[in-house]
Backbone bond lengths (Angstrom), bond angles and torsions (degrees), N, CA, C in turn:
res aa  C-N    CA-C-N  psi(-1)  N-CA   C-N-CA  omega(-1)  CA-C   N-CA-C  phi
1 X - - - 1.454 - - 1.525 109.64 -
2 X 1.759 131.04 119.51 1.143 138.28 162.11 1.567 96.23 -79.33
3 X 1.531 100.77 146.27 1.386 130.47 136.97 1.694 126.08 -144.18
4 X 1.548 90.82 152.00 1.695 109.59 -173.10 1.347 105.06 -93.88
5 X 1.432 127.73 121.49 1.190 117.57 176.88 1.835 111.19 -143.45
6 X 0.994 114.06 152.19 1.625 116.32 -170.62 1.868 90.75 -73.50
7 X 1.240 107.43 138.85 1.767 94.82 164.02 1.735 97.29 -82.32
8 X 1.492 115.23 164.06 1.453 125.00 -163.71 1.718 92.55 -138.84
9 X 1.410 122.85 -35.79 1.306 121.98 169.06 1.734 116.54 -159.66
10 X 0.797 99.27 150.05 1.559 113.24 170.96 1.635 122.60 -120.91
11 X 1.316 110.95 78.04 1.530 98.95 -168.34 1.329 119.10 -109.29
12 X 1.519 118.62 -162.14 1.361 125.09 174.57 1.416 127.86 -74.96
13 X 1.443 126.84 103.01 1.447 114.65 -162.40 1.758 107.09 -128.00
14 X 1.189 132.21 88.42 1.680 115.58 -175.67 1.404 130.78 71.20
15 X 1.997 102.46 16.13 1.462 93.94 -167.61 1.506 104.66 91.57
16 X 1.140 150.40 4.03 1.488 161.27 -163.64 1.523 103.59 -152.05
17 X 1.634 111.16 -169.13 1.044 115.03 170.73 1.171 117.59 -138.76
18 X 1.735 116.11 161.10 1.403 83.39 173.65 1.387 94.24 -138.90
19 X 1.469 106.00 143.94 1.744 130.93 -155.53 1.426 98.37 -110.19
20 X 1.365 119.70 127.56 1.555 130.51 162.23 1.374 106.39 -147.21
21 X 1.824 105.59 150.60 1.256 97.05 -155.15 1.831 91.24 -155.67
22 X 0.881 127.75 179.43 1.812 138.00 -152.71 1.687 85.16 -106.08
23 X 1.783 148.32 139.75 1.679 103.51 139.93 1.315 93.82 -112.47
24 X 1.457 107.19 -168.78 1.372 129.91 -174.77 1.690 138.35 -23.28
25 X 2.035 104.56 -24.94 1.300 112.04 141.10 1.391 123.94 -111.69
26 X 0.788 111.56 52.97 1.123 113.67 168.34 1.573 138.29 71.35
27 X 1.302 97.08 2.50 1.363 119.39 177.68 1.482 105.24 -77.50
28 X 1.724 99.76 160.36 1.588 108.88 167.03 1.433 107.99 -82.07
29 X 1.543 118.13 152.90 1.192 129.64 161.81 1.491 114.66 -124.40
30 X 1.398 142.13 140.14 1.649 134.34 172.54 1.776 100.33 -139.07
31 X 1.221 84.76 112.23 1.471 106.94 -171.90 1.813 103.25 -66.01
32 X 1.326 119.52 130.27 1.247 118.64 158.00 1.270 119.29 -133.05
33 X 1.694 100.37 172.16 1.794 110.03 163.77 1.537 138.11 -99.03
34 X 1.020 139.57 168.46 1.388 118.80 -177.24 1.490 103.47 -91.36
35 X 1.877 109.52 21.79 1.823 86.69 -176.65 2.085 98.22 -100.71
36 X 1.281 84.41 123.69 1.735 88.48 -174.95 1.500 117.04 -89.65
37 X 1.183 112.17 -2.27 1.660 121.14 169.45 1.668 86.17 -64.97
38 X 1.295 144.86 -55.94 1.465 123.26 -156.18 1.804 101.12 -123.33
39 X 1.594 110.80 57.51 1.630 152.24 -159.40 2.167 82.77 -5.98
40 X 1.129 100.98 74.07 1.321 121.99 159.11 1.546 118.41 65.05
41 X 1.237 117.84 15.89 1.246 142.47 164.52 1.581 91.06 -25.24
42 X 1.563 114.86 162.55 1.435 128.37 178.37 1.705 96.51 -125.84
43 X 1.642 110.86 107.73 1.169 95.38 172.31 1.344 135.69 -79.45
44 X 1.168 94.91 -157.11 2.162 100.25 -146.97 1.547 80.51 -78.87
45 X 0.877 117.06 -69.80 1.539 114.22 -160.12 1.118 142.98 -56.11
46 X 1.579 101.39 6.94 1.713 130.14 -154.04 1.753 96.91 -128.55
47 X 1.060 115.54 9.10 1.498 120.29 176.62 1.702 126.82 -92.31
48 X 1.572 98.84 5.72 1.734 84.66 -165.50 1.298 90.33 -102.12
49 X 0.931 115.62 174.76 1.780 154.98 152.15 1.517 116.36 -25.43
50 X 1.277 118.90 96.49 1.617 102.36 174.20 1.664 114.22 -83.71
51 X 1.516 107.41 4.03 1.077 102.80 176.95 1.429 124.73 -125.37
52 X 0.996 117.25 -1.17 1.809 143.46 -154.14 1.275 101.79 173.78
53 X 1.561 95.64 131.84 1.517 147.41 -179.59 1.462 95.97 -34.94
54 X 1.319 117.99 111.26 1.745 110.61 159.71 1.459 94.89 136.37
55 X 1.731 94.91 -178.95 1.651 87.61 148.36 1.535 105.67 -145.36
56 X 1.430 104.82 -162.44 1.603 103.81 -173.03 1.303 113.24 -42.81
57 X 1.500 107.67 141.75 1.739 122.20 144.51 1.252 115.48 -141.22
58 X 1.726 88.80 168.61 1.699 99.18 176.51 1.874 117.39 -58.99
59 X 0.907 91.41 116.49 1.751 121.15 161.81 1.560 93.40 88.69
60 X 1.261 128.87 61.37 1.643 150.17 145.83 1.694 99.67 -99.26
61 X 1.586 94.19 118.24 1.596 114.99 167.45 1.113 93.44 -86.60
62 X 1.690 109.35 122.80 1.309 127.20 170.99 1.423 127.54 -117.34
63 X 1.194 135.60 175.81 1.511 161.06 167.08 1.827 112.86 -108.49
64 X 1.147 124.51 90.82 1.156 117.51 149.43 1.889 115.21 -135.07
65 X 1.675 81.11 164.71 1.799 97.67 -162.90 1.872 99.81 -76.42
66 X 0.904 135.37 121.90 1.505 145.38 170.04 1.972 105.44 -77.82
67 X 0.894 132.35 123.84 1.633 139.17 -170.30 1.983 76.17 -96.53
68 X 1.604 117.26 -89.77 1.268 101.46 -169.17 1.845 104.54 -147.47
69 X 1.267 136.29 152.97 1.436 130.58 158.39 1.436 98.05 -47.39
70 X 1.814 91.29 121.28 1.517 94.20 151.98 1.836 103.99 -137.30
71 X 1.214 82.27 102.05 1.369 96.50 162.36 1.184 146.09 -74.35
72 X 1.599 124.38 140.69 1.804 117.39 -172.54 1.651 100.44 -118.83
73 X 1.515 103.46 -177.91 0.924 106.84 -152.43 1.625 110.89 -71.94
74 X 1.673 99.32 -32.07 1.384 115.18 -172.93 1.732 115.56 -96.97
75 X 1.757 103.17 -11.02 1.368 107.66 177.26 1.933 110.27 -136.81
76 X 1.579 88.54 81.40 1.546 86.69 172.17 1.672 137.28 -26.35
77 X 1.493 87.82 -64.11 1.507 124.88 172.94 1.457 109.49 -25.95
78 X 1.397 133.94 -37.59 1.609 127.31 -147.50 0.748 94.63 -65.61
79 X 2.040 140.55 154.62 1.062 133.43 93.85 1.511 148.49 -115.30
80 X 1.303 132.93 168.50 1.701 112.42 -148.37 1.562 86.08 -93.73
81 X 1.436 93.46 155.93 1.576 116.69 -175.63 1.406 94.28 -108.27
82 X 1.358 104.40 151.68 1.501 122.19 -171.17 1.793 101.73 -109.68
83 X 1.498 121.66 90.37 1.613 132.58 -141.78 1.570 79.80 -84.37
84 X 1.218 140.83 -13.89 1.512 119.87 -178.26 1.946 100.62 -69.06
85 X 1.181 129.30 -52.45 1.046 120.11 -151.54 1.773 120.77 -80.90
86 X 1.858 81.34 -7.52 1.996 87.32 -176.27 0.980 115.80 80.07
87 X 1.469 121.10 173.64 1.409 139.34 172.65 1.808 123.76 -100.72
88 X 1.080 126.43 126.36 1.485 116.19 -158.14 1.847 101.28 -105.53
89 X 0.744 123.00 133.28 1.908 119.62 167.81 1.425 111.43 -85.96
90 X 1.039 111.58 132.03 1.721 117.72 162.43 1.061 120.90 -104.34
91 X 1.502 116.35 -49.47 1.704 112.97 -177.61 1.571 100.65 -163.77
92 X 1.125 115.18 -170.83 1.410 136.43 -169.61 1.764 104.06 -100.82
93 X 1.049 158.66 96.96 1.154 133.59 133.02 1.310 144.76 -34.03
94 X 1.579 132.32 156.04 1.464 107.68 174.82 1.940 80.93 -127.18
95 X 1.752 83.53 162.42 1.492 91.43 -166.31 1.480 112.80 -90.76
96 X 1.454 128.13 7.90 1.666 132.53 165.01 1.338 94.07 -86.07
97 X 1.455 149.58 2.78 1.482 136.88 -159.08 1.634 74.15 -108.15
98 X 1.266 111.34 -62.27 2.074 108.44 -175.67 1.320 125.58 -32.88
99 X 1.435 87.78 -44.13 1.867 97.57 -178.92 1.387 110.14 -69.69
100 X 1.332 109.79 -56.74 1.550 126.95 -160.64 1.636 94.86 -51.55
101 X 1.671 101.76 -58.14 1.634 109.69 175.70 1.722 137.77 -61.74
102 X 1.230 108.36 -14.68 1.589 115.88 -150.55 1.724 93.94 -133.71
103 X 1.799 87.46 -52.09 1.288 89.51 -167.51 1.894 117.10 93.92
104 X 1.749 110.59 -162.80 1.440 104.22 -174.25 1.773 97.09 -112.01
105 X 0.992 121.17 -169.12 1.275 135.39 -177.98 1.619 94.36 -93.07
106 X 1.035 120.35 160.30 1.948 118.90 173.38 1.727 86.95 -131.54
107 X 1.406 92.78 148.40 1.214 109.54 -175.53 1.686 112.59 175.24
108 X 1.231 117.02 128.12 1.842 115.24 -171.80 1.195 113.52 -65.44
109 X 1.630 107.59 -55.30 1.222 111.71 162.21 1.333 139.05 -121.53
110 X 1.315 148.76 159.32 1.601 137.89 -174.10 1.558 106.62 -71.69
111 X 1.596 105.66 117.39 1.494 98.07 -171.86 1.441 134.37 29.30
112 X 1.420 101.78 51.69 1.379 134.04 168.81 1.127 119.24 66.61
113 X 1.589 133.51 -12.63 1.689 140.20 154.30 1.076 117.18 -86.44
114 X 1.365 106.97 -168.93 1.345 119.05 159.69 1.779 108.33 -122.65
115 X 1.119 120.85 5.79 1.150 132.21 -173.25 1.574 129.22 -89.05
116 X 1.123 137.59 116.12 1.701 117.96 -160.50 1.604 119.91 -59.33
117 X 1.407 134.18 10.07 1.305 112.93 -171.03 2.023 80.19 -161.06
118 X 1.380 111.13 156.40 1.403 98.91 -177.69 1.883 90.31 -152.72
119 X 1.013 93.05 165.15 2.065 95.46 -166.45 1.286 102.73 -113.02
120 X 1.769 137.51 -11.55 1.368 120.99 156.65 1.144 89.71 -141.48
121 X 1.535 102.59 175.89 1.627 132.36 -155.17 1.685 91.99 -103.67
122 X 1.361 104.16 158.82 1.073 126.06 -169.30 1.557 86.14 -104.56
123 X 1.613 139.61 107.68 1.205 138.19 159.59 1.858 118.50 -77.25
124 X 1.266 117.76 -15.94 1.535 99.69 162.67 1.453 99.72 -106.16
125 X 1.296 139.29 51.85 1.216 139.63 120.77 0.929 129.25 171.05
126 X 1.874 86.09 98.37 1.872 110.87 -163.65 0.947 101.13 -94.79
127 X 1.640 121.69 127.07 1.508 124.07 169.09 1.327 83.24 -158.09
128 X 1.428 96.26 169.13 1.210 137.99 -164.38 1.440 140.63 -98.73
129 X 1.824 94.30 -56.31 1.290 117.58 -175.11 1.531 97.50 -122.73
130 X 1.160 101.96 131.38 1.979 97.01 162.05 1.639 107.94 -153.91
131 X 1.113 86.01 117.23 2.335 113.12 164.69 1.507 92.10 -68.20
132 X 1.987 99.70 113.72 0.991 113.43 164.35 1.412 109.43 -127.40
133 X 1.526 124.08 175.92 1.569 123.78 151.81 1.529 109.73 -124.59
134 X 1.838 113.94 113.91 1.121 138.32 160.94 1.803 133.91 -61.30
135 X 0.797 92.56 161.82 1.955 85.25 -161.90 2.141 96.74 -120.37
136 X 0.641 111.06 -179.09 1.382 120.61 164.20 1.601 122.43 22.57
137 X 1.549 109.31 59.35 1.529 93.46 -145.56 1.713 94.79 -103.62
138 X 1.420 128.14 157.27 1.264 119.43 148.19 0.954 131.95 -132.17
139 X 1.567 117.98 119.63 1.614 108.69 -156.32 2.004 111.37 -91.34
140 X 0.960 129.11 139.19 1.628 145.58 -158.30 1.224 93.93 -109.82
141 X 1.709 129.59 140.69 0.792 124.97 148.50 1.893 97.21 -146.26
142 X 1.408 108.93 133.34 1.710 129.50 -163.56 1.705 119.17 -162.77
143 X 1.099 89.69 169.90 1.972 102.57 -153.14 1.619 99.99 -111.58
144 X 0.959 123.85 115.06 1.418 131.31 -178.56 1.346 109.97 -77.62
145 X 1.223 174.03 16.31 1.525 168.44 58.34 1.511 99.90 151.43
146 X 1.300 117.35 -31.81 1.482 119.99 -148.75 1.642 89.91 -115.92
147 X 1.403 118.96 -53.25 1.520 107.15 168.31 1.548 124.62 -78.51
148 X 1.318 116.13 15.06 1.587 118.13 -154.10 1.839 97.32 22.20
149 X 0.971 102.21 98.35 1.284 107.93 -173.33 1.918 108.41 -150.21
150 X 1.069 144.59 107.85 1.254 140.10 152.46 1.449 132.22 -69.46
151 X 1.263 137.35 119.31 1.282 145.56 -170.48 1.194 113.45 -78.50
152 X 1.322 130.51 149.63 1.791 125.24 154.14 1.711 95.20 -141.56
153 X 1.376 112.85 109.85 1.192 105.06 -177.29 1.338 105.10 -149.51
154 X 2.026 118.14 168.75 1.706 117.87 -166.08 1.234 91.56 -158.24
155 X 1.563 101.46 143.89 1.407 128.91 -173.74 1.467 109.76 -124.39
156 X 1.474 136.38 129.54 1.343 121.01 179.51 1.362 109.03 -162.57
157 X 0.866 144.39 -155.60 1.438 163.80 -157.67 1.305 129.75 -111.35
158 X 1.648 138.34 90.58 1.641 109.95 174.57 1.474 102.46 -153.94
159 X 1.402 112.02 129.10 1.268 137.43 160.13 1.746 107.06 84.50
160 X 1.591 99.76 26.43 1.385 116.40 164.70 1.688 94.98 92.98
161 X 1.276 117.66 25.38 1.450 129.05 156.87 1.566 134.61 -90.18
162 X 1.021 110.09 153.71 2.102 103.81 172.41 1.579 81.42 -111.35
163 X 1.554 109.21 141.23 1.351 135.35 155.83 1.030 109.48 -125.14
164 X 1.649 123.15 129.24 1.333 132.21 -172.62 1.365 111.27 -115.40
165 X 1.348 125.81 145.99 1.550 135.70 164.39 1.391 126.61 35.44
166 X 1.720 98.08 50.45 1.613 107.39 168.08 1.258 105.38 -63.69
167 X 1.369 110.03 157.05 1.562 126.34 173.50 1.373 117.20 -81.65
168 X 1.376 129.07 122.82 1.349 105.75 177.84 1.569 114.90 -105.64
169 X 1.104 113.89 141.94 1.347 127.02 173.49 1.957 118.14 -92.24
170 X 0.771 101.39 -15.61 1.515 109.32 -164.98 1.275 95.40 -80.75
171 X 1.940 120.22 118.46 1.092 155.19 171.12 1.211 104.12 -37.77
172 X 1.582 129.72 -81.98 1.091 110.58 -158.23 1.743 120.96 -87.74
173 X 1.450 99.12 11.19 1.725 112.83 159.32 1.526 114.33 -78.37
174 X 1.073 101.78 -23.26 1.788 90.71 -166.44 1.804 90.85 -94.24
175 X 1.229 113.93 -40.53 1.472 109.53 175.34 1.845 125.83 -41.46
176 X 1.894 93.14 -50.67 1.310 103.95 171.43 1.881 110.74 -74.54
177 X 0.915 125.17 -51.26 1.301 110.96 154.19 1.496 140.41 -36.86
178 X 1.456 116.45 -14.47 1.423 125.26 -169.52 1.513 98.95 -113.64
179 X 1.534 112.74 -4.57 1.619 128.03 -171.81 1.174 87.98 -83.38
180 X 1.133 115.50 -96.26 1.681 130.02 174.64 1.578 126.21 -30.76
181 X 1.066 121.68 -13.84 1.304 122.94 177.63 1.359 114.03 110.50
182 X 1.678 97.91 -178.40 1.408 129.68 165.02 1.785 101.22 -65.03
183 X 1.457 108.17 136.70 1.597 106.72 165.56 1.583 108.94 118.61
184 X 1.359 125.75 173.03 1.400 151.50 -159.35 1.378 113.63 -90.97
185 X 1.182 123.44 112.75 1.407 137.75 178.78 1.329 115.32 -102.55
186 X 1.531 129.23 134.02 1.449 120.06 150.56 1.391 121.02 -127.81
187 X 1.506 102.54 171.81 1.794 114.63 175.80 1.642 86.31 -158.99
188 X 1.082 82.27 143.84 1.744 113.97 169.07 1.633 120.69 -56.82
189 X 1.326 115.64 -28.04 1.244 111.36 165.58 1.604 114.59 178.21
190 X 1.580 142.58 138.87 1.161 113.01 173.16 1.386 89.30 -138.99
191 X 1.595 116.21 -173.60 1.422 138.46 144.52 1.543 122.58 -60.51
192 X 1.318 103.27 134.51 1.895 115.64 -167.20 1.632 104.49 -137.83
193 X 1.245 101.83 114.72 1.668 84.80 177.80 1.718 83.90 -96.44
194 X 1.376 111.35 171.59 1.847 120.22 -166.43 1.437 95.63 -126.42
195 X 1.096 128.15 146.45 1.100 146.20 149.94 1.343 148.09 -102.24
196 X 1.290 129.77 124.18 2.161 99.75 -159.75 1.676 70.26 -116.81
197 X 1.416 104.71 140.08 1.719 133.28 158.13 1.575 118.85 -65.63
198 X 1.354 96.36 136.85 1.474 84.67 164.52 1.416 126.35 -42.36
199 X 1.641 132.19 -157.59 1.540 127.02 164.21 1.021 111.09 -91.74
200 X 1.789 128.14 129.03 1.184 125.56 -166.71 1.531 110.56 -89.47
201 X 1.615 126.58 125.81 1.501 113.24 -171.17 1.563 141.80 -66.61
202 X 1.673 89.22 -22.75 1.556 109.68 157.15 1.867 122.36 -38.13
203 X 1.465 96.96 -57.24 1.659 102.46 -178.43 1.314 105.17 -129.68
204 X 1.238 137.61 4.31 1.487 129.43 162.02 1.543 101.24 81.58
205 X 1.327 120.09 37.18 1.507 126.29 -172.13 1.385 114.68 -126.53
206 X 1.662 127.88 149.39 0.958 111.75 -175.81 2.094 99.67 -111.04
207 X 1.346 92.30 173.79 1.740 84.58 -159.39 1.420 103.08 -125.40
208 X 1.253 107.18 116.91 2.088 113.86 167.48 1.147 128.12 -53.92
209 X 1.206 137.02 82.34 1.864 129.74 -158.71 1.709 99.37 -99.31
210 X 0.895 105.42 148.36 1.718 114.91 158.73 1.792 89.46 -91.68
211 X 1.543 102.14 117.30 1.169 97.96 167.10 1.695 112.34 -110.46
212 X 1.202 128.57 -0.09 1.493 144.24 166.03 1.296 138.27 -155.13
213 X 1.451 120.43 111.68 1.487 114.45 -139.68 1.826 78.43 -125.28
214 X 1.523 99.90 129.71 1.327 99.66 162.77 1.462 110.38 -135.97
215 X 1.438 101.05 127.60 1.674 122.14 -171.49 1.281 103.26 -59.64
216 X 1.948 135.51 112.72 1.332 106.76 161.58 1.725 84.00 -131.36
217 X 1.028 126.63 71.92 1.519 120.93 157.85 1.582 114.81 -114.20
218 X 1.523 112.69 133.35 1.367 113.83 174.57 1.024 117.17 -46.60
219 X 1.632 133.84 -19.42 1.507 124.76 -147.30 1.751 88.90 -118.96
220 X 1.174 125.22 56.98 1.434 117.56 -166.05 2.243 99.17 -120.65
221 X 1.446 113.46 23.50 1.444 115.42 173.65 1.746 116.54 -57.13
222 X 1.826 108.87 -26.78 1.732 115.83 -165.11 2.042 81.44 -83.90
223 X 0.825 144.58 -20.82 1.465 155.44 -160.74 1.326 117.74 -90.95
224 X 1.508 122.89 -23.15 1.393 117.24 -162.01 1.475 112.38 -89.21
C-alpha cells in the first residue's frame, strides 16, 4: 500500500526520528519501524530519497510504501514503513496552502489537559498528533546542574488556556535555541504540531512534546 502525505514534522526520537505527516484526506499519518529497542523510531540512515538528492523534510510531499497500520494504544496514527522501497519526493509544499486547505485540528483541549504529561488516555478522543495555532508563547532554553541535563522547552496559550513547559523536540528549534543562548524567548503566536509519547517507564506517564514549531507571527524581530 502507497501513500502521499505532506511531512508535518521530523523530530528527535531515540537517536532516530520520528516522521508524521497530513495525507491526501486529511488524516494524520506517523511513519514507523519495527525496531522497538528505539519504540519505532525511523532511523537516521533510512531517510533519504530513492529518487532525489537529499532526504526527508518538513513540508516535502512524499511517496512512501505502508507494509500495514500498526497502531498503539496512545498513538493510533502509526504505520510501519516498508524500508526496502524508500521514500520518494514529489514537490515542495508551502505551509499557508495546509491551512488555507485542511485547516487546524479543533480540539478544547491538547490531549485532553492542560497539563504537560497525563497518566491515561482519553479513549473517545485518542489522537496523537494535532496542528494547532498558539498565542503568547515563550520558548526557555536552560542547563540543569544537578541532571547535567539541558532543556528546550515552550509555554503558551490555547483556547483561553496557560500551557506550561512543553518539551520541544523539533530539530531545528532546539538548534536555533542553542544559537542564541541560555534564556527566554518570545513571539506573539506560531504553529505547533503536538505530539503525545509513548508511556514513559520512569513514571508510567505519557508526554506532550511540541514536535514542530513554525514561527508565523509578524511580531517575531526579539526571535531572529
Amino acid at each position: 500500500m502507497r501513500k502521499n502525505i505532506v511531512v508535518m514534522t521530523k523530530s528527535y526520537k531515540h537517536g532516530g526520528y520520528c516522521i508524521a505527516g497530513i495525507d491526501d484526506l486529511g488524516q494524520w499519518v506517523r511513519l514507523v519501524s519495527n525496531d522497538t529497542k528505539i519504540e519505532g523510531a525511523i532511523h537516521k540512515n533510512s531517510i533519504f530519497y530513492s529518487n532525489f538528492y537529499g532526504e526527508v523534510e518538513v513540508l516535502d510531499y512524499i511517496e512512501v510504501d505502508i507494509i500495514k497500520n500498526l497502531p498503539k494504544y496512545s498513538q493510533p496514527e502509526n504505520y510501519l514503513i516498508d524500508y526496502s522501497k524508500g521514500f520518494k519526493f514529489i514537490k515542495k509544499i508551502n505551509l499557508d496552502a495546509i491551512i488555507r486547505n485542511r485547516g487546524y485540528d479543533k480540539t478544547d483541549l491538547i490531549f485532553s489537559t492542560i497539563t504537560r504529561k497525563i497518566k491515561n488516555i482519553n479513549t473517545s478522543d485518542n489522537r496523537s498528533l494535532l496542528f494547532l495555532k498558539v498565542y503568547n508563547v515563550i520558548f526557555n532554553y536552560y542547563y540543569i546542574e544537578q541532571f547535567d541535563s539541558y532543556k528546550y522547552e515552550m509555554s503558551f496559550e490555547y483556547g483561553g488556556y496557560k500551557y506550561e513547559r512543553f518539551s520541544i523536540s523539533d530539530i531545528k528549534m532546539r538548534k536555533k535555541l542553542y544559537t542564541k543562548g541560555f534564556g527566554e524567548w518570545f513571539v506573539d503566536s506560531c504553529d505547533v504540531v503536538f505530539s503525545l509519547t509513548d508511556k514513559y517507564e520512569h513514571d508510567e506517564m505519557y508526554y506532550k512534546m511540541a514536535a514542530q514549531i513554525f514561527i508565523t507571527s509578524n511580531n517575531i524581530s526579539n526571535f531572529k
